[in-house]
Backbone as CSV, one residue per row, in Angstrom:
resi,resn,N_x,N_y,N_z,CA_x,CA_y,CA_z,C_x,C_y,C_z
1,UNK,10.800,1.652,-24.478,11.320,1.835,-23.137,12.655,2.552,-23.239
2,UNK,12.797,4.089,-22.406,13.955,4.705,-22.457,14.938,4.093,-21.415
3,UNK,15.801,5.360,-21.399,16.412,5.630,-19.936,15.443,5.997,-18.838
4,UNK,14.637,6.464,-19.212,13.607,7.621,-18.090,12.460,6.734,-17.731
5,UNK,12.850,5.435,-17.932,11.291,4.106,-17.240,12.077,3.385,-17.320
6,UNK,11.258,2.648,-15.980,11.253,1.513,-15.087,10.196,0.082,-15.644
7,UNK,10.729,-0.514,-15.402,9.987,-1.840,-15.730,9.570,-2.635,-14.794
8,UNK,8.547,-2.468,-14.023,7.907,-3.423,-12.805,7.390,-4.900,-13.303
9,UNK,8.277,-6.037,-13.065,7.946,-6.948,-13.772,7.493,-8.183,-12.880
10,UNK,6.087,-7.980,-12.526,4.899,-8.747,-11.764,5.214,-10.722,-12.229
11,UNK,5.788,-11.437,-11.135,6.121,-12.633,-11.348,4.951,-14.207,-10.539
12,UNK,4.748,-14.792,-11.396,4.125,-16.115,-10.740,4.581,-17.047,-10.698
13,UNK,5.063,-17.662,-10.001,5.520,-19.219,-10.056,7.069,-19.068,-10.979
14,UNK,8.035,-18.560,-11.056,8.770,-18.188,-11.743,9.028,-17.895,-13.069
15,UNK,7.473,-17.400,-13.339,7.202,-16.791,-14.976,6.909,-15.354,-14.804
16,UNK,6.963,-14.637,-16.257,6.600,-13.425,-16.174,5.101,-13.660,-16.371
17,UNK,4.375,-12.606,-15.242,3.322,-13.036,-15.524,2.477,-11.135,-15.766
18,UNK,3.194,-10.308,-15.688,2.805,-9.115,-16.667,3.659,-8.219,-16.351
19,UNK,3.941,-7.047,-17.360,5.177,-6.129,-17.005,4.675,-4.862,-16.943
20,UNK,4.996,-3.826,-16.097,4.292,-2.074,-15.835,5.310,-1.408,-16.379
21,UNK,5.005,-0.569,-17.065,6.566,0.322,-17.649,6.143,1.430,-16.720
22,UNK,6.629,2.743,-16.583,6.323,3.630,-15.368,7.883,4.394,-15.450
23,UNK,7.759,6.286,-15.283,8.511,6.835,-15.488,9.604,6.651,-14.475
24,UNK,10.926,6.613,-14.453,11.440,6.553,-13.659,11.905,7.513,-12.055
25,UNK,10.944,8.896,-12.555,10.788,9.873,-11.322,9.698,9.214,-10.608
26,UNK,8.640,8.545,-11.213,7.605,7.867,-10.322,8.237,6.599,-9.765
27,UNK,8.776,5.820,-10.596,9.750,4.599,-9.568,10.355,4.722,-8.339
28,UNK,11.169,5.704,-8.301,11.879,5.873,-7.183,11.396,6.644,-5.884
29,UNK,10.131,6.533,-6.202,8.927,7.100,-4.514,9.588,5.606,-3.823
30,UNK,9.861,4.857,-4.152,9.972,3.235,-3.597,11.090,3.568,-3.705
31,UNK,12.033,3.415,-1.984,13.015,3.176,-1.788,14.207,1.680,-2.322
32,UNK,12.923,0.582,-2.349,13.529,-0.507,-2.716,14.028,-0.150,-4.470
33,UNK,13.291,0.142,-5.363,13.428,0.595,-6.585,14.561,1.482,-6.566
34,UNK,14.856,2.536,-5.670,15.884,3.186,-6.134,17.074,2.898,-5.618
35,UNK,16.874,2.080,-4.669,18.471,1.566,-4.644,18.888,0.354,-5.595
36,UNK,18.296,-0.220,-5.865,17.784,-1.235,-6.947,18.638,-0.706,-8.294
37,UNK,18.279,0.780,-8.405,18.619,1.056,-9.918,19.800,2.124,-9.639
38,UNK,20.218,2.179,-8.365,21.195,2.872,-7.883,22.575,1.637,-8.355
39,UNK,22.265,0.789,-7.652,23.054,-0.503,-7.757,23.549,-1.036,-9.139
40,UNK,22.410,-0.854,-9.986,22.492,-0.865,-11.281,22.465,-0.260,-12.336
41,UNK,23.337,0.873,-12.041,23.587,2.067,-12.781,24.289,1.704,-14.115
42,UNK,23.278,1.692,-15.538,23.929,1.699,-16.338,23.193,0.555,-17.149
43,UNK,22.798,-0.235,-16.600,22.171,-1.634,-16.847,20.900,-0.941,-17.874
44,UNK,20.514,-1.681,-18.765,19.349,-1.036,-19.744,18.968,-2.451,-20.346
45,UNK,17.544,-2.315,-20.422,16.679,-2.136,-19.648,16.385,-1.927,-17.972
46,UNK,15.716,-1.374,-17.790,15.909,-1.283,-16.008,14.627,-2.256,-15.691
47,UNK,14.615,-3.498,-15.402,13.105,-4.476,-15.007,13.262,-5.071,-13.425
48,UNK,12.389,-4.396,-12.498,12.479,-4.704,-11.279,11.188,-5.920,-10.993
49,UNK,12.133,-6.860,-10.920,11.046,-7.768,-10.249,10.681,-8.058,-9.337
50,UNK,8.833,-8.427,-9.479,8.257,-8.035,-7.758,7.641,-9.617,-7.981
51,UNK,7.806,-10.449,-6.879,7.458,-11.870,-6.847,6.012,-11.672,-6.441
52,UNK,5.062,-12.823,-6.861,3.481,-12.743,-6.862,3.495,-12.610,-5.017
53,UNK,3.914,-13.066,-4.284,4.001,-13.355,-3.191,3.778,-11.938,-2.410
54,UNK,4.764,-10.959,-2.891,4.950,-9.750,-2.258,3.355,-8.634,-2.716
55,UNK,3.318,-8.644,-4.477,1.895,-8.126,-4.756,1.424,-8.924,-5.768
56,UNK,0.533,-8.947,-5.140,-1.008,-10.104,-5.777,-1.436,-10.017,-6.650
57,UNK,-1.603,-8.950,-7.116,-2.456,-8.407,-8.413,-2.007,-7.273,-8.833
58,UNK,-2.282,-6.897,-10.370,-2.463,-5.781,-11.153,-3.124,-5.096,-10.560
59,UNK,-3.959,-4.852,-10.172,-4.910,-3.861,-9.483,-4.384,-2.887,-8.126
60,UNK,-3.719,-3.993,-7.621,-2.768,-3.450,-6.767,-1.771,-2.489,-6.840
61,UNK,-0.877,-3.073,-7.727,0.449,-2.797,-8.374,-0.122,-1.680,-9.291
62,UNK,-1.337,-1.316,-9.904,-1.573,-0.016,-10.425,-1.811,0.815,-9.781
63,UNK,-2.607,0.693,-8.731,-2.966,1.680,-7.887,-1.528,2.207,-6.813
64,UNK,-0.405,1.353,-5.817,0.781,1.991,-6.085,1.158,2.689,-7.116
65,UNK,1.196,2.205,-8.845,1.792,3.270,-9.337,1.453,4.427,-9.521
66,UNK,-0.387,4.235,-9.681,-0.851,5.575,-9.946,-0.326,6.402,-8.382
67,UNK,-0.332,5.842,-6.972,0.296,6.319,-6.091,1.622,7.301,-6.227
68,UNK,2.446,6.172,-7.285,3.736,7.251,-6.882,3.748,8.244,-7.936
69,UNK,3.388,8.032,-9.371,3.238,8.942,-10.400,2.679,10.420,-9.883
70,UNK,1.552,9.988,-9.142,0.746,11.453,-8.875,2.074,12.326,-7.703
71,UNK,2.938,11.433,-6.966,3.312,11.753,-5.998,4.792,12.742,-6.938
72,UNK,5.218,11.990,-7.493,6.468,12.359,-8.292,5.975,13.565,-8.925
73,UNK,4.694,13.807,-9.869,4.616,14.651,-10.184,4.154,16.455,-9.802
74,UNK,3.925,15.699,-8.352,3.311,16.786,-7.665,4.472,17.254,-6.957
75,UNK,6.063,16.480,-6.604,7.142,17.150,-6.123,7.788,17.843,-7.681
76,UNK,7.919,17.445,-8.261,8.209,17.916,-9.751,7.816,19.825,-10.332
77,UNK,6.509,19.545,-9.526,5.617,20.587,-10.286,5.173,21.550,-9.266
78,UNK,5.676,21.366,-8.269,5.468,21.947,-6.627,3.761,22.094,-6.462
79,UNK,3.333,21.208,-6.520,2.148,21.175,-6.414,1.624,21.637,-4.887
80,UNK,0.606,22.166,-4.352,0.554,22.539,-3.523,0.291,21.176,-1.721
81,UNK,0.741,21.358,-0.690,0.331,21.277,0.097,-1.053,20.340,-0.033
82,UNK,-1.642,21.173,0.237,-2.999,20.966,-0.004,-3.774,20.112,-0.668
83,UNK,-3.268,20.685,-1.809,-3.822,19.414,-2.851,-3.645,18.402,-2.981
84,UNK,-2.414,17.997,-2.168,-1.776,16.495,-2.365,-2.632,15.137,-1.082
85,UNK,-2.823,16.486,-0.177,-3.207,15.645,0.913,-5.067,15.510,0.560
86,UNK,-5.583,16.158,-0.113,-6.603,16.110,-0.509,-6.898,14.790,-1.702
87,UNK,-5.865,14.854,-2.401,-5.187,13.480,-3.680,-5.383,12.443,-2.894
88,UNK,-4.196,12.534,-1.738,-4.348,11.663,-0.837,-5.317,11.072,0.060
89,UNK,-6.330,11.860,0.463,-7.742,11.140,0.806,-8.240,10.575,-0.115
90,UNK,-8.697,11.273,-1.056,-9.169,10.516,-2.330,-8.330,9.152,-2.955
91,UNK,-6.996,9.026,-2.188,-6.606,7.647,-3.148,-7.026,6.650,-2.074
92,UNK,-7.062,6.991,-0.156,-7.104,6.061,0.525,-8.309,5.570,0.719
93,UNK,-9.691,6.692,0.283,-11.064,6.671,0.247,-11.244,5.610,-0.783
94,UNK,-10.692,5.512,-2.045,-11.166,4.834,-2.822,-10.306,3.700,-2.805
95,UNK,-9.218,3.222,-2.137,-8.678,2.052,-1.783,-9.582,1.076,-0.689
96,UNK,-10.102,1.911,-0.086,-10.729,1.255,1.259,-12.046,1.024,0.273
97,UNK,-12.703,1.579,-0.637,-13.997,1.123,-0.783,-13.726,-0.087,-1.976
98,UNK,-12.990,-0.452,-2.839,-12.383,-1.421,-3.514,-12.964,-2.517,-3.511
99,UNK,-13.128,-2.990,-2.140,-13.961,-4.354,-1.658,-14.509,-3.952,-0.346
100,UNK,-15.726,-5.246,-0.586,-15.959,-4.872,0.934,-14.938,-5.748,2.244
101,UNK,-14.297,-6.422,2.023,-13.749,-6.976,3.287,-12.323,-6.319,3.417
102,UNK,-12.068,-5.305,2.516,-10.158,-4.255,2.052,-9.399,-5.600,2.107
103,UNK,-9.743,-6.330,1.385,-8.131,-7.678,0.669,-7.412,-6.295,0.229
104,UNK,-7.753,-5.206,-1.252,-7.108,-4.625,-2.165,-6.451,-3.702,-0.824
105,UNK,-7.275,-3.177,0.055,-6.634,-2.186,0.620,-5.730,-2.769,1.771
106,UNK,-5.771,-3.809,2.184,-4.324,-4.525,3.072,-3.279,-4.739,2.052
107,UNK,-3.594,-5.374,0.676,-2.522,-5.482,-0.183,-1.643,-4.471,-0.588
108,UNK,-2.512,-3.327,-0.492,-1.518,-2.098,-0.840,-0.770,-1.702,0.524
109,UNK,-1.087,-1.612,1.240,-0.321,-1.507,2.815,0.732,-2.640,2.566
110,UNK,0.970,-3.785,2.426,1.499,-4.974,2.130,2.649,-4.393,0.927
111,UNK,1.839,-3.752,-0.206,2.564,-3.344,-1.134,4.092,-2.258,-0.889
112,UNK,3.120,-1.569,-0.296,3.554,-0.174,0.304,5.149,-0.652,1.342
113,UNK,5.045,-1.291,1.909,5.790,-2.146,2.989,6.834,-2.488,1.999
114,UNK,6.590,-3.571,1.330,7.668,-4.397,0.441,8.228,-3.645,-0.608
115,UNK,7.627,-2.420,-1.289,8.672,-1.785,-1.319,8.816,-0.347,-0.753
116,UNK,9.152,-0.532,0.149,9.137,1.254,1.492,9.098,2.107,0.467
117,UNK,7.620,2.564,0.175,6.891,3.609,0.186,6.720,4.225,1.047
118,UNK,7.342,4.934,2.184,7.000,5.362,3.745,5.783,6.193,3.648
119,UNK,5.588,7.318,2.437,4.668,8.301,2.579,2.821,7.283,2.308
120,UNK,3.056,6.534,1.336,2.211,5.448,1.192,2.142,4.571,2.316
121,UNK,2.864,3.911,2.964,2.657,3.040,3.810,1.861,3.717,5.560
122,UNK,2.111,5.167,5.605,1.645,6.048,6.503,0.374,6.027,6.030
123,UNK,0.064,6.658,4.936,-1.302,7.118,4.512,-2.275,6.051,4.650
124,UNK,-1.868,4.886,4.175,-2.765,3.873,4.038,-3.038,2.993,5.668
125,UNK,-1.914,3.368,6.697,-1.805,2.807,8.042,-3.005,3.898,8.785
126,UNK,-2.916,5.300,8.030,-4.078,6.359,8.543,-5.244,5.954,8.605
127,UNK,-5.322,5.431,7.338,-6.595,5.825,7.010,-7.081,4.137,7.572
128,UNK,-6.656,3.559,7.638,-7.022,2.063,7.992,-7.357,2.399,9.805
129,UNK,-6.553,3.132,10.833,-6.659,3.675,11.557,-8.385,4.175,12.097
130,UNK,-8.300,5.152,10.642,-9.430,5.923,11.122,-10.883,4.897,10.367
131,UNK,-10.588,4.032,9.773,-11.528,3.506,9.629,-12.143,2.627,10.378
132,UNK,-11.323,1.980,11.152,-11.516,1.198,12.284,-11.946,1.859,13.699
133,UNK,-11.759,3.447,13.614,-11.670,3.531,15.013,-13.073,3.770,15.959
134,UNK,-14.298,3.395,15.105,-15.061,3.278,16.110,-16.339,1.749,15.608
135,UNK,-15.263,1.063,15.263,-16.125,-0.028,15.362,-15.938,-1.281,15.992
136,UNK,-16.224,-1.631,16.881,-16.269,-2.444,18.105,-15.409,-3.792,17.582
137,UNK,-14.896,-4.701,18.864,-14.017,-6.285,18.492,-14.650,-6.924,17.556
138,UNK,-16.061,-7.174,17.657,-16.727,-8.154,17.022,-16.851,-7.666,15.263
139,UNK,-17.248,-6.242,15.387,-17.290,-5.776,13.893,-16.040,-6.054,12.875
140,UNK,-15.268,-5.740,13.663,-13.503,-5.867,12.895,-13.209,-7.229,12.816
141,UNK,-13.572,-8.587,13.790,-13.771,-9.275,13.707,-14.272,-10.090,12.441
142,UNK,-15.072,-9.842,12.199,-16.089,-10.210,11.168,-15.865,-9.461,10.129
143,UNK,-15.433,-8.318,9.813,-14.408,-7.747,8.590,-13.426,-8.182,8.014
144,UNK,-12.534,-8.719,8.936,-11.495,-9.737,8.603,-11.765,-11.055,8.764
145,UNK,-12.612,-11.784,9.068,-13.321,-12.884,9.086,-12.240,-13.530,9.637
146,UNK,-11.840,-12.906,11.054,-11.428,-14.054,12.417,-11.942,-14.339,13.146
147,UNK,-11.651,-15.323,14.107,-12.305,-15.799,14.954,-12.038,-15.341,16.710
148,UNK,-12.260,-15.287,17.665,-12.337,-14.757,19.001,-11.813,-15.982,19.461
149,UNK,-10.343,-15.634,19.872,-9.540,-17.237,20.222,-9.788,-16.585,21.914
150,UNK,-10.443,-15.753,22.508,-10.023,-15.487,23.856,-11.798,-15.886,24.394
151,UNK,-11.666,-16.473,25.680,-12.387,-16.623,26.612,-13.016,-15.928,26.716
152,UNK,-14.647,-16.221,27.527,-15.389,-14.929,28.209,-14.893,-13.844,29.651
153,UNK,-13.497,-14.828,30.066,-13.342,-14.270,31.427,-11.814,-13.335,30.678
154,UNK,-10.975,-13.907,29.672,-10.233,-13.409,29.547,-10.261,-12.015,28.833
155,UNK,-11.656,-12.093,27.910,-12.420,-10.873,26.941,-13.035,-9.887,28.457
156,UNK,-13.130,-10.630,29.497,-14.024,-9.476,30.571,-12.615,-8.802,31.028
157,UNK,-11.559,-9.343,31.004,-10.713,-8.561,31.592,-9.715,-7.817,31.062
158,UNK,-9.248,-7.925,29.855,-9.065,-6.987,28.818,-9.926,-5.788,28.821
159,UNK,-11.245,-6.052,28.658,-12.443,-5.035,28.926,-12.039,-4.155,29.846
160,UNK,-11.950,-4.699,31.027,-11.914,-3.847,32.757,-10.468,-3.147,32.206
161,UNK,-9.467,-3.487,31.863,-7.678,-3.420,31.786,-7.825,-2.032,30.714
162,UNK,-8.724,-1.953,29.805,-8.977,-1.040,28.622,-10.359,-0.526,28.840
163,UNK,-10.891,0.034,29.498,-11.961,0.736,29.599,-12.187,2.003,29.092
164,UNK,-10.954,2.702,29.253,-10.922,3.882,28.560,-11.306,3.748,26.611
165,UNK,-10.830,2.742,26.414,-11.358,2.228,24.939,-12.697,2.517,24.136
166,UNK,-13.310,1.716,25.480,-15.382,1.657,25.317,-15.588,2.539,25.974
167,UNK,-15.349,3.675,25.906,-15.964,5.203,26.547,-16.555,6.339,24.904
């Protein structure tokens, strides 16, 4: 571990419970990380700890990094336009198919959040957006496996209030 990596150090119950090394141009896509190591200029090793609470899993926490790595390297290398947002379907396409009920793909939104990733936390709010947007209360319902806390008269009038919705 140099100067030039970051140490993402994934915590449970107040143990280490696994550590990500990761270049430090890819760290700092995460605002929390770079003020983090702004603050601690000089400090070596650089190990940012992320409590189990905030991200859940390795799986998670890789797929952010592979997030910001590709991202860092594509401002680095002036990668085109194009290609990034094309990267970018392809990372939110294959986040959303992960599971079928998206635990992995709310966690990374979750992820994305806790540590302001803004360009990540957009992409993944998109595409969650467009995945939802034509499947009815009950479907989304039952995707997230909640329950319908509202009435039949109070569900009819929401209905009438939002009609433009079910068109």
């Amino acid at each position: 571990m140099g100067a030039n990596t970051v140490t993402f150090r994934l915590f449970r119950d107040e143990e280490v419970y696994e550590d990500f090394e990761v270049e430090k141009m890819a760290a700092i896509e995460s605002v929390v990380v770079k003020t983090f190591i702004d603050r601690h200029t000089g400090m070596e090793p650089l190990r940012i700890p992320i409590p189990y609470d905030n991200i859940k899993s390795r799986k998670v926490l890789e797929m952010v990094l592979d997030y910001c790595k590709f991202h860092a390297h594509a401002k680095s290398n002036s990668i085109p336009v194009v290609d990034v947002k094309v990267w970018d379907n392809e990372f939110a396409g294959k986040a959303l198919a992960t599971d079928k009920n998206q635990a992995t793909f709310c966690q990374i939104l979750l992820a994305a959040n806790f540590l302001k990733i803004e360009d990540l936390f957009r992409l993944v709010c998109k595409a969650a957006a467009e995945f939802l947007k034509h499947k009815s209360a009950e479907e989304v319902r039952q995707m997230f496996k909640t329950e319908n806390d509202f009435s039949e008269q109070e569900e009819e009038a929401i209905k009438q209030d939002t009609k433009w919705t079910y068109a």
